[in-house]
C-alpha positions as CSV (number, residue, x, y, z in Angstrom):
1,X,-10.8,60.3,-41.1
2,X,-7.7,62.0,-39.5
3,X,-9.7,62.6,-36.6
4,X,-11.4,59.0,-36.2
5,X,-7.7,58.0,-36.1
6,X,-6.6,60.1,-33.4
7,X,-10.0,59.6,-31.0
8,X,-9.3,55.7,-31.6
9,X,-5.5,56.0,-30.3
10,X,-6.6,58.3,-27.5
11,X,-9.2,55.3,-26.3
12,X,-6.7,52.9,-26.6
13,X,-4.4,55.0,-24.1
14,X,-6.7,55.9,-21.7
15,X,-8.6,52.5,-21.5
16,X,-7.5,50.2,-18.6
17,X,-4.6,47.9,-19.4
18,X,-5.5,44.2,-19.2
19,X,-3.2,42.8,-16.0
20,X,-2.1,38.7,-15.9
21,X,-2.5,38.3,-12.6
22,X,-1.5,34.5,-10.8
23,X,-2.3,33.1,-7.4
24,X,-1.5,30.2,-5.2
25,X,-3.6,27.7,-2.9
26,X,-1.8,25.5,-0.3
27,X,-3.6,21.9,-0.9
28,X,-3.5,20.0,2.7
29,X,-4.7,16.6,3.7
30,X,-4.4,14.3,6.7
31,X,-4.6,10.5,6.8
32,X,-5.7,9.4,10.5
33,X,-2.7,7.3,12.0
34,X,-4.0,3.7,12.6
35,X,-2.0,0.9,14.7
36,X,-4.4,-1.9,15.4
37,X,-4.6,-5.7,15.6
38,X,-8.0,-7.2,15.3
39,X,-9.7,-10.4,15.2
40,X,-7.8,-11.8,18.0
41,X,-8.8,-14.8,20.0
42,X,-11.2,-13.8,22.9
43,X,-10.4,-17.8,24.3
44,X,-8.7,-20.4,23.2
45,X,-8.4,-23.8,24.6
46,X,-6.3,-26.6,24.9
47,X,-8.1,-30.0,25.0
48,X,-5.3,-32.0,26.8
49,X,-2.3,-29.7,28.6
50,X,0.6,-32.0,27.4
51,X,3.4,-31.5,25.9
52,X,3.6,-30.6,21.9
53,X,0.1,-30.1,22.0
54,X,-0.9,-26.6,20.2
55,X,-3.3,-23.7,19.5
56,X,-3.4,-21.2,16.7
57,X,-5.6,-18.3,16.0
58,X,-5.0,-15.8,13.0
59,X,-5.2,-12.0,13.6
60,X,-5.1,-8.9,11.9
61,X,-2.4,-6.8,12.1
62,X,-2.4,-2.9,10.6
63,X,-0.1,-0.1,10.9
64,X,0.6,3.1,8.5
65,X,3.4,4.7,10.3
66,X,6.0,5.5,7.7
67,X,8.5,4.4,10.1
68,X,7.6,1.4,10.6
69,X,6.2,-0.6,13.8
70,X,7.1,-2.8,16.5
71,X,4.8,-6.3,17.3
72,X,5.0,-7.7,20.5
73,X,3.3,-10.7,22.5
74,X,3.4,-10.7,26.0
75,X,2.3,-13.6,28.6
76,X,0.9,-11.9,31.7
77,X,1.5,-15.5,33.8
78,X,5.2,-16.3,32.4
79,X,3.8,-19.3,31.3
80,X,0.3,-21.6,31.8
81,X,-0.1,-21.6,35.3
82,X,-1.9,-24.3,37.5
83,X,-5.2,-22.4,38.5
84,X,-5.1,-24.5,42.0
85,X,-0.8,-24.3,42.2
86,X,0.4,-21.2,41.5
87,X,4.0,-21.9,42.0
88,X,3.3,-24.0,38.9
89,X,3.3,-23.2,35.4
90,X,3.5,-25.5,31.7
91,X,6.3,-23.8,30.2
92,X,5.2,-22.6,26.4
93,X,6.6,-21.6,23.1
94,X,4.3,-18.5,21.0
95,X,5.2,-18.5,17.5
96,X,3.9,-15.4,15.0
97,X,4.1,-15.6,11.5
98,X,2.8,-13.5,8.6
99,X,4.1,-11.1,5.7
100,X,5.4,-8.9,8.0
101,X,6.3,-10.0,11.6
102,X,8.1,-13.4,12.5
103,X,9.3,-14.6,15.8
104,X,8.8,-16.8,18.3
105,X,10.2,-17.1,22.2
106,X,9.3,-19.3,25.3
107,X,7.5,-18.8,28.4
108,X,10.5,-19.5,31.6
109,X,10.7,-23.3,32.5
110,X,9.8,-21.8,36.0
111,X,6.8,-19.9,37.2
112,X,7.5,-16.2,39.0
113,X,8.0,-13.8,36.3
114,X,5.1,-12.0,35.0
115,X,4.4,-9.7,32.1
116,X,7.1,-11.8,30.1
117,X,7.5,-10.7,26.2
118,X,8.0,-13.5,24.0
119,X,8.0,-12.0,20.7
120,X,9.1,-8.4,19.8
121,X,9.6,-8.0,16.3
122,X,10.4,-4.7,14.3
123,X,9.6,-4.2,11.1
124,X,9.6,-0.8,8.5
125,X,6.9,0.6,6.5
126,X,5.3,-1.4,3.6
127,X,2.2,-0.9,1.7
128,X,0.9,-4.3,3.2
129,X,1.3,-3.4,6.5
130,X,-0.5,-0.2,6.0
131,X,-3.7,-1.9,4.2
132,X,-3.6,-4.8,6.7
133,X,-2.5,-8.1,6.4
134,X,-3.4,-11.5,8.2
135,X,-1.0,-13.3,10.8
136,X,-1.2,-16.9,13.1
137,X,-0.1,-16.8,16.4
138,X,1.2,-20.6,17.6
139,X,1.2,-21.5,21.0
140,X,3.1,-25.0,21.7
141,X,3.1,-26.8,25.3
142,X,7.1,-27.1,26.0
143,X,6.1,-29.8,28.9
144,X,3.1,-31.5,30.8
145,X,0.7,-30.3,33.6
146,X,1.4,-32.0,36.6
147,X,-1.8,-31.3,38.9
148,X,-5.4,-31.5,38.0
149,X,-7.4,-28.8,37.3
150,X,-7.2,-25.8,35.0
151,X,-4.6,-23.7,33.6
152,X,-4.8,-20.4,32.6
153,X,-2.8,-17.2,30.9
154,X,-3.6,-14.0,29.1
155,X,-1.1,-13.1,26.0
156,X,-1.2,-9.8,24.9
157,X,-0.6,-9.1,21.0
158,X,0.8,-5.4,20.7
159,X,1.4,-3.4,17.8
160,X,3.2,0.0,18.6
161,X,4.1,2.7,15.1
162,X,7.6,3.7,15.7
């Protein structure tokens, strides 16, 4: 028995000690940035270019910049020029509202400057503005067309992450 004993303690000092071992994994993940406004007119019309008549469209606005992001409209005429006069233009008034963005400013009473921005409106990070969330975009006439024919203007609706 003595020797049973002795040949068990032996095996238990020459048998390989059981080591706690840890490790570590570095979990990554990305989410693609996206900074869009969608469903935007493609033409809108108005059916009599006097004044107080209006337009709206509703538009799509998403941005998941943690900072935040910047909306702008811009009128590439400075206002809704005369397609026969160009030194004429019906001064107009773009209004944006929504959860997020609100704002409004006029085209010049005046044609000549192009590439005006009427509304440039900031606004930080929130969940809705990450998911996307709906907006209108108002344009009012501020005055009457004068000459016959058409009018005309592009207005470009920007959204920029900051």
């Amino acid at each position: 028995m003595k020797k049973l004993l002795i040949a068990t303690a032996a095996a238990a000092f020459i048998a390989p000690a059981a080591i706690a071992q840890s490790g570590g994994a570095q979990i990554t993940g990305v989410v693609d940035p996206v900074c869009e406004v969608s469903d935007l007119f493609a033409n809108l019309g108005f059916a009599s270019v006097t004044q107080g008549a209006q337009i709206n469209d509703g538009f799509g606005v998403q941005c998941n910049d943690a900072d935040g992001a910047v909306l702008t409209v811009i009128s590439s005429e400075g206002g809704l020029e005369s397609d026969d006069n160009e030194d004429f233009a019906v001064p107009y008034t773009a209004t944006v509202s929504g959860p997020s963005f609100n704002g409004s400013g006029s085209t010049p009473a005046q044609p000549g400057p192009n590439d005006v921005t009427l509304v440039s409106d900031f606004n930080a990070f929130t969940t809705g503005l990450a998911a996307g969330e709906a907006h209108n975009l108002n344009i009012t006439l501020d005055a009457t067309g004068l000459w016959a024919g058409g009018y005309s203007d592009t207005i470009f609706v920007q959204i920029t992450a900051q």
